[in-house]
MARBATOR-784974 format. One line per field, with one value per residue (C-alpha): x negated, y negated, z negated; residue in three letters. Coordinates in nm, 3 decimals. Example, Ala and Ser with C-alpha at 12.3 -4.5 7.8 and 13.67 -1.06 7.14 Angstrom:
MARBATOR-784974
u <- (-1.230/-1.367)
v <- (0.450/0.106)
w <- (-0.780/-0.714)
residuo <- (ALA/SER)
end
This chain:
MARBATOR-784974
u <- (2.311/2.234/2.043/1.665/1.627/1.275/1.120/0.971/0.661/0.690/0.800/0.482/0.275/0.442/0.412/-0.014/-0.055/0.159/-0.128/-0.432/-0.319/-0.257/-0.560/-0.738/-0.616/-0.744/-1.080/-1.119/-0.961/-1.132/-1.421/-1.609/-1.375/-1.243/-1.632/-1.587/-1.269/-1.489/-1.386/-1.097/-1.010/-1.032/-0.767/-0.566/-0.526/-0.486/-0.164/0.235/0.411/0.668/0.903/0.655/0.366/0.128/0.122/-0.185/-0.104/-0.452/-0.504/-0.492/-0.860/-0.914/-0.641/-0.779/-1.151/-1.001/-0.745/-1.060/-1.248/-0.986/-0.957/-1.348/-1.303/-1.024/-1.187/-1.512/-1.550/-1.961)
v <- (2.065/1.766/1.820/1.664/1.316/1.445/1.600/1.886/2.006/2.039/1.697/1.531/1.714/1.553/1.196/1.314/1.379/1.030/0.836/1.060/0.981/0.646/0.570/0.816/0.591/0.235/0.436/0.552/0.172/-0.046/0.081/-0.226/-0.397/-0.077/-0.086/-0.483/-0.416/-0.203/0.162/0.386/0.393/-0.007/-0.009/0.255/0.012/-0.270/-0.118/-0.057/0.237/0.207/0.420/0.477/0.493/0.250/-0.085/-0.316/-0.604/-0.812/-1.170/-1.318/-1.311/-0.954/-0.883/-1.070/-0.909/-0.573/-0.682/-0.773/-0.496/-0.269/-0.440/-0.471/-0.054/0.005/-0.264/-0.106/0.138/0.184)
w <- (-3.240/-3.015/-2.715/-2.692/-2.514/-2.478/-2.204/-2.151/-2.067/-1.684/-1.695/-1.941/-1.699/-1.356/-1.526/-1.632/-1.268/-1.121/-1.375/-1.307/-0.919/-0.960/-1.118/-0.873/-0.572/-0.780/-0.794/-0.444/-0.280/-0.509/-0.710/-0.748/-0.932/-1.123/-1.266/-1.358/-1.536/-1.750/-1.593/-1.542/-1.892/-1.899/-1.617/-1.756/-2.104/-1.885/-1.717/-1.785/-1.768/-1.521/-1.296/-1.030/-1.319/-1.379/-1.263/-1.340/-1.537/-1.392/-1.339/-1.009/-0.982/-1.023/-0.794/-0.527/-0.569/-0.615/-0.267/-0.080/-0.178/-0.025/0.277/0.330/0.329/0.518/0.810/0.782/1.058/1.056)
residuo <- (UNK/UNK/UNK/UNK/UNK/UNK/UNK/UNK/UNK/UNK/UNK/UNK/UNK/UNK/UNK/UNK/UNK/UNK/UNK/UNK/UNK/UNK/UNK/UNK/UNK/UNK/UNK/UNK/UNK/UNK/UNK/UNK/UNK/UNK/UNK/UNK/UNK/UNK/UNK/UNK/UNK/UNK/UNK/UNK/UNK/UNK/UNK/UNK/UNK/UNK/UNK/UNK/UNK/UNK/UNK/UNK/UNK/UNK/UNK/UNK/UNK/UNK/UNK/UNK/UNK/UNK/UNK/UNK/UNK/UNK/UNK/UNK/UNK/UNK/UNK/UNK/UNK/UNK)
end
């Protein structure tokens, strides 16, 4: 019998974590725009799947609010 391509369990989990982190890190960096795009879930259907886990696939407008909106934060030392 031919082994599985699948992957197991331990693995499905890692990759749940990568996009719950991912999308964690969007949240935290850039919530603003997160909330414009509609919410977590919005971003999460507006990504692909890739080797690292989700990239965004946004237009050059929402990367640029959701870019400044990160750098306003990381500037701001109130």
């Amino acid at each position: 019998m031919a082994k599985s391509e699948g992957m197991s369990a331990a693995e499905a989990l890692g990759r749940v974590a990568a996009i719950e982190n991912t999308l964690d890190a969007w949240e935290q960096t850039a919530p603003d725009a997160i909330l414009a795009l509609g919410g977590r879930d919005a971003l999460a259907r507006a990504s692909d799947m890739t080797c690292i886990g989700p990239v965004p696939r946004l237009d050059a407008a929402t990367w640029e609010r959701a870019s400044r909106e990160y750098e306003d934060k990381r500037y701001d030392v109130r």
